[in-house]
Backbone and ligand atoms as CSV (ligand in chain L), in Angstrom:
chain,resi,resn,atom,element,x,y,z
A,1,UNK,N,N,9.134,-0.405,16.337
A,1,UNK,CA,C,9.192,-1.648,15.589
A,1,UNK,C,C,9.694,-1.367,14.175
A,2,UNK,N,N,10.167,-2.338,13.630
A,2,UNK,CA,C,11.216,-2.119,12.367
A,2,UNK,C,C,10.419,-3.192,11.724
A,3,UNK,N,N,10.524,-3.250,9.793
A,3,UNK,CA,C,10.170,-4.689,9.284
A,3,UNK,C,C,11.425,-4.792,8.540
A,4,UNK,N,N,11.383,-6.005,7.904
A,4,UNK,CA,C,12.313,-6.108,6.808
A,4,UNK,C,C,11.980,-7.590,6.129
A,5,UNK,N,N,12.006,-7.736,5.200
A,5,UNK,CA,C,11.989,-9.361,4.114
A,5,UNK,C,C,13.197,-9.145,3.436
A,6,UNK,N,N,13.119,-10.597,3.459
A,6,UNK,CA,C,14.490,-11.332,2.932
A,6,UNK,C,C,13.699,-11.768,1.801
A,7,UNK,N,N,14.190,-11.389,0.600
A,7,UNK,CA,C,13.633,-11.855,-0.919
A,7,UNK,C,C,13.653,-13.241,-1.045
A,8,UNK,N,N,14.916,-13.974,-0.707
A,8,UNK,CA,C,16.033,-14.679,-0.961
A,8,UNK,C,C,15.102,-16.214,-0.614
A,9,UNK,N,N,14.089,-15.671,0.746
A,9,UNK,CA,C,13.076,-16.503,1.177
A,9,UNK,C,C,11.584,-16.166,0.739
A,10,UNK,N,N,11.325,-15.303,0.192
A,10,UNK,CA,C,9.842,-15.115,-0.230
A,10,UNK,C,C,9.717,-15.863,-1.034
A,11,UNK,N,N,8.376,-16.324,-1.458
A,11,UNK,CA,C,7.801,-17.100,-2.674
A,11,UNK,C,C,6.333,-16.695,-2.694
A,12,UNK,N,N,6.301,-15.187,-3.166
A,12,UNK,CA,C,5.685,-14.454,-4.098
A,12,UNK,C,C,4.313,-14.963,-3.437
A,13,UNK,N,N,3.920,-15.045,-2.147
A,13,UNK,CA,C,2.657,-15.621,-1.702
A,13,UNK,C,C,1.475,-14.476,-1.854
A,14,UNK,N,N,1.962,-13.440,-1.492
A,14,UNK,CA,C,1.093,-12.029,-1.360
A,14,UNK,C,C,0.368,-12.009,0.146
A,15,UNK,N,N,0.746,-13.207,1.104
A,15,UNK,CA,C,-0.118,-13.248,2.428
A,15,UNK,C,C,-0.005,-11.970,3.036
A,16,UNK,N,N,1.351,-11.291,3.253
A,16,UNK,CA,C,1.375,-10.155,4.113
A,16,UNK,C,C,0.747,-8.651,3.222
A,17,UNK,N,N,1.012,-8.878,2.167
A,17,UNK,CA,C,0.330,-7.494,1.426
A,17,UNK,C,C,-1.502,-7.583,1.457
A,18,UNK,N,N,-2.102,-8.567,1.727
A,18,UNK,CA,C,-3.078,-9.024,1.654
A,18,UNK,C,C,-3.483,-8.403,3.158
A,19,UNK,N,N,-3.048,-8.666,4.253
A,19,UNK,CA,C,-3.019,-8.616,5.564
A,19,UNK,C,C,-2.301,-7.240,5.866
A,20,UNK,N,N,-1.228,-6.308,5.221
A,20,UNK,CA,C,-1.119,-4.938,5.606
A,20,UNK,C,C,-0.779,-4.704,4.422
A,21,UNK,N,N,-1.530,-4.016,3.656
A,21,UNK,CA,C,-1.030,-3.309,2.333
A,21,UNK,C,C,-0.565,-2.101,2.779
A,22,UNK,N,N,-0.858,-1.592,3.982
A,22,UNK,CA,C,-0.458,-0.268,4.257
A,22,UNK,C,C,1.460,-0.353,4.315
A,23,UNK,N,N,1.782,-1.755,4.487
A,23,UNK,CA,C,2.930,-1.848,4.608
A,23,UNK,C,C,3.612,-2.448,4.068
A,24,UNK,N,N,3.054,-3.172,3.072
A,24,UNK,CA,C,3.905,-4.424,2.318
A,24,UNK,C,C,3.307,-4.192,0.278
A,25,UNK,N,N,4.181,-4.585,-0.437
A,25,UNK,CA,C,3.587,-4.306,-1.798
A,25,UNK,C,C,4.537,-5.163,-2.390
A,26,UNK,N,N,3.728,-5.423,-3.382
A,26,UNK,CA,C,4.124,-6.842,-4.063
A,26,UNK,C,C,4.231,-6.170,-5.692
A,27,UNK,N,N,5.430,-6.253,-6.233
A,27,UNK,CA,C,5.913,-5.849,-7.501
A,27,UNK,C,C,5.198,-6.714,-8.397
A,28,UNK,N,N,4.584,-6.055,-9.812
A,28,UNK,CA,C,3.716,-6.423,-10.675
A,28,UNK,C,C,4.517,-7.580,-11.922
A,29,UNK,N,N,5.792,-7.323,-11.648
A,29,UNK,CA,C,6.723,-8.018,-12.541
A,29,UNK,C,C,7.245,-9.491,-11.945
A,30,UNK,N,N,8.073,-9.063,-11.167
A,30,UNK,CA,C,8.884,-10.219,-10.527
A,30,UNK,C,C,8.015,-10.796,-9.370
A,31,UNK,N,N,6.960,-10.283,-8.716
A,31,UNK,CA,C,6.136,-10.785,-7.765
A,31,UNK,C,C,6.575,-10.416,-6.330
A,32,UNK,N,N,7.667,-10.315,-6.187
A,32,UNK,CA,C,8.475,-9.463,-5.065
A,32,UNK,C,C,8.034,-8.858,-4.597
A,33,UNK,N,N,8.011,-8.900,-3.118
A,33,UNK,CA,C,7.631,-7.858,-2.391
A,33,UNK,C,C,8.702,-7.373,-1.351
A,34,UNK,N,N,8.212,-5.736,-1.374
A,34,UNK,CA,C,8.875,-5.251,-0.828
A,34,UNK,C,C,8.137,-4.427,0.543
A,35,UNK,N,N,8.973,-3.976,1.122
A,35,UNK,CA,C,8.191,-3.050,2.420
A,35,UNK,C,C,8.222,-1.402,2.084
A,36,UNK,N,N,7.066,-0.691,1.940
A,36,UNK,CA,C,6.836,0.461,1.815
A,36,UNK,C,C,6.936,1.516,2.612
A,37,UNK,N,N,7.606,1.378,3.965
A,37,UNK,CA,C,8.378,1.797,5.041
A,37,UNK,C,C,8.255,0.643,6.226
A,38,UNK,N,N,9.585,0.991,6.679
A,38,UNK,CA,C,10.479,0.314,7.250
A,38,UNK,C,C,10.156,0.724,8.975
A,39,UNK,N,N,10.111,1.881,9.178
A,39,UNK,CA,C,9.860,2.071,11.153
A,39,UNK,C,C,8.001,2.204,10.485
A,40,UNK,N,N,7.663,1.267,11.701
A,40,UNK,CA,C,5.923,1.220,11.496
A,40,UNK,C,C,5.041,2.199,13.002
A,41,UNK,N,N,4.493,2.526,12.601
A,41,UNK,CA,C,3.378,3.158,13.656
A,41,UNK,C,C,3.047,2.174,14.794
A,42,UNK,N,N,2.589,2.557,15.878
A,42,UNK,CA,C,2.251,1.775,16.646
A,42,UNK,C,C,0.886,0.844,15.853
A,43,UNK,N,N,-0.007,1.722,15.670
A,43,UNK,CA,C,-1.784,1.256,15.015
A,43,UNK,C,C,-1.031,0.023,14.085
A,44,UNK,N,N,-0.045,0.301,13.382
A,44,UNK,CA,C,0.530,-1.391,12.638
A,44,UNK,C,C,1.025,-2.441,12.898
A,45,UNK,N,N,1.539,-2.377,14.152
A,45,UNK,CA,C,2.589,-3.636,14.746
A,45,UNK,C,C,1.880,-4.991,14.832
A,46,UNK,N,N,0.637,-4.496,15.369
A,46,UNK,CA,C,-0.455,-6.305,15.627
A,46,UNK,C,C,-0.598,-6.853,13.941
A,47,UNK,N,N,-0.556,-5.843,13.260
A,47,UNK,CA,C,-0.915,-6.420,12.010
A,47,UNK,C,C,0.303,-7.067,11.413
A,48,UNK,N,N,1.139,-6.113,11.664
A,48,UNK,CA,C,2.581,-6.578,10.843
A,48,UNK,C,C,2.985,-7.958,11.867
A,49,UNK,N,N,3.009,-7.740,12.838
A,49,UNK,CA,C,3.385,-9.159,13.822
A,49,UNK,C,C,2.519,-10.614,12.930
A,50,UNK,N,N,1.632,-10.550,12.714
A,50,UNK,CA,C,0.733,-11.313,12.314
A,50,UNK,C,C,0.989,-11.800,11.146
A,51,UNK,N,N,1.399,-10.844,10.013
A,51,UNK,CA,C,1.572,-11.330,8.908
A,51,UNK,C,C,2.907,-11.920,9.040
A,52,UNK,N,N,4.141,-11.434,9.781
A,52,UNK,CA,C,5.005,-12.091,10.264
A,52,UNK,C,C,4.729,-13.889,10.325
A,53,UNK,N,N,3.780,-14.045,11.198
A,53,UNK,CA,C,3.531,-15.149,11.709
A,53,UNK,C,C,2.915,-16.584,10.671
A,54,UNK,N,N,2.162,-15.881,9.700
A,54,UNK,CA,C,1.387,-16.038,8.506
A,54,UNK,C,C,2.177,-16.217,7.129
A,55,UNK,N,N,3.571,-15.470,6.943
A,55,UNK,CA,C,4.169,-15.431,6.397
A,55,UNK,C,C,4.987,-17.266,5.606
A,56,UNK,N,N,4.392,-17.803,4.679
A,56,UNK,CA,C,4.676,-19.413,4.205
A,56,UNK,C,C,6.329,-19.354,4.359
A,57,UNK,N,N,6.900,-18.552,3.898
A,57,UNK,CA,C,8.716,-18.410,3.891
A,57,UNK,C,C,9.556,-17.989,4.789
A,58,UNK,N,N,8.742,-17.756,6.155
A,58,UNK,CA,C,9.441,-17.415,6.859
A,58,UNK,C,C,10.574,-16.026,6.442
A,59,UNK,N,N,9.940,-15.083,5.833
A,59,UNK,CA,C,10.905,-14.020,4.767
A,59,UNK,C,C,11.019,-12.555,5.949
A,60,UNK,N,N,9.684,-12.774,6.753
A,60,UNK,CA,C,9.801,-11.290,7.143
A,60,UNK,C,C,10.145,-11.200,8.764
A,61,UNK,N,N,11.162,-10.271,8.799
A,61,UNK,CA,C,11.567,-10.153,10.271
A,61,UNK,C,C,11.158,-8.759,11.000
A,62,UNK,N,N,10.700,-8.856,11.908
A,62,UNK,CA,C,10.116,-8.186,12.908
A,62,UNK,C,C,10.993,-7.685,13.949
A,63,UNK,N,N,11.724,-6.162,13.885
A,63,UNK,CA,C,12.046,-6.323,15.489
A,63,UNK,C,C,11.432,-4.911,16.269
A,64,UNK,N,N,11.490,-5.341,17.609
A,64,UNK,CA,C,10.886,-4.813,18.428
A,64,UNK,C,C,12.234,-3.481,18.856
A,65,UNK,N,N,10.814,-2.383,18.784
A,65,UNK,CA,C,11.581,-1.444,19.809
A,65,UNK,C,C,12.312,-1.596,21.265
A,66,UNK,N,N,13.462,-1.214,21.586
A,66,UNK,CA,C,13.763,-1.639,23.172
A,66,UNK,C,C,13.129,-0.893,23.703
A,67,UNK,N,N,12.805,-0.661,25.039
A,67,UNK,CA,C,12.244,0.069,25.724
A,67,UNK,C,C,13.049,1.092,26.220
A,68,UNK,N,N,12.640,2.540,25.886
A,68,UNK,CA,C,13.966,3.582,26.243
A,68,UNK,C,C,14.631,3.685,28.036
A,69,UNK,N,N,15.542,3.997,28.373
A,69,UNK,CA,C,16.101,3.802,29.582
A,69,UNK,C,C,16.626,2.545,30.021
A,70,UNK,N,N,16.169,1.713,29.488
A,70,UNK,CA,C,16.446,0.266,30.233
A,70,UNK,C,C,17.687,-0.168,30.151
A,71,UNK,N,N,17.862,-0.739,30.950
A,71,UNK,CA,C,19.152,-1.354,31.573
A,71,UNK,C,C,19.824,-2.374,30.511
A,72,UNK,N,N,19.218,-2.936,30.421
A,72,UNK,CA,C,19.455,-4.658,29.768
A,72,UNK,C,C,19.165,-5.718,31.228
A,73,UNK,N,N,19.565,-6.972,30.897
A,73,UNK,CA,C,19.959,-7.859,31.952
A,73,UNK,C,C,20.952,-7.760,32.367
L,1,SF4,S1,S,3.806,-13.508,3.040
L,1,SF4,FE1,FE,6.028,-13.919,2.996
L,1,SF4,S2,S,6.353,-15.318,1.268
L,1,SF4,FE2,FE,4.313,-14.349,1.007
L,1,SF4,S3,S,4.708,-12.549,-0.276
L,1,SF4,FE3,FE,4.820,-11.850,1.858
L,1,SF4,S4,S,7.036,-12.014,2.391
L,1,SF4,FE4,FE,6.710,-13.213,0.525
């Protein structure tokens, strides 16, 4: 799993740093937050999914690992 925020849509809520600080941090100046790494552990994904979900700006995108070997459709 990968994260990433789009600034462009944040509005400085602090929901996801609140909900994974292990992964999210919110700049003391501009209020911005940024992601404090980018490929997450498995033990983080329910959390990060969540704050995803929780997220007021719709800022943070989530993607999922493919599953190795697989075909596609
Ligand atoms: S929850 Fe969303 S809008 Fe709020 S600080 Fe985090 S990325 Fe920004």
């Amino acid at each position: 799993m990968q994260v990433s925020i789009d600034q462009d849509l944040c509005c400085s809520s602090g929901q996801c740093v609140a909900t994974v600080p292990e992964v999210f941090e919110q700049d003391d100046h501009d209020g911005l937050v940024r992601v404090r790494r980018t490929t997450l552990a498995p033990a983080l994904h329910a959390d990060v999914r969540l704050a995803s979900v929780l997220c007021p700006g719709g800022a943070i995108t989530v993607t999922e690992d493919r599953p190795a070997g697989g075909r596609g459709a």
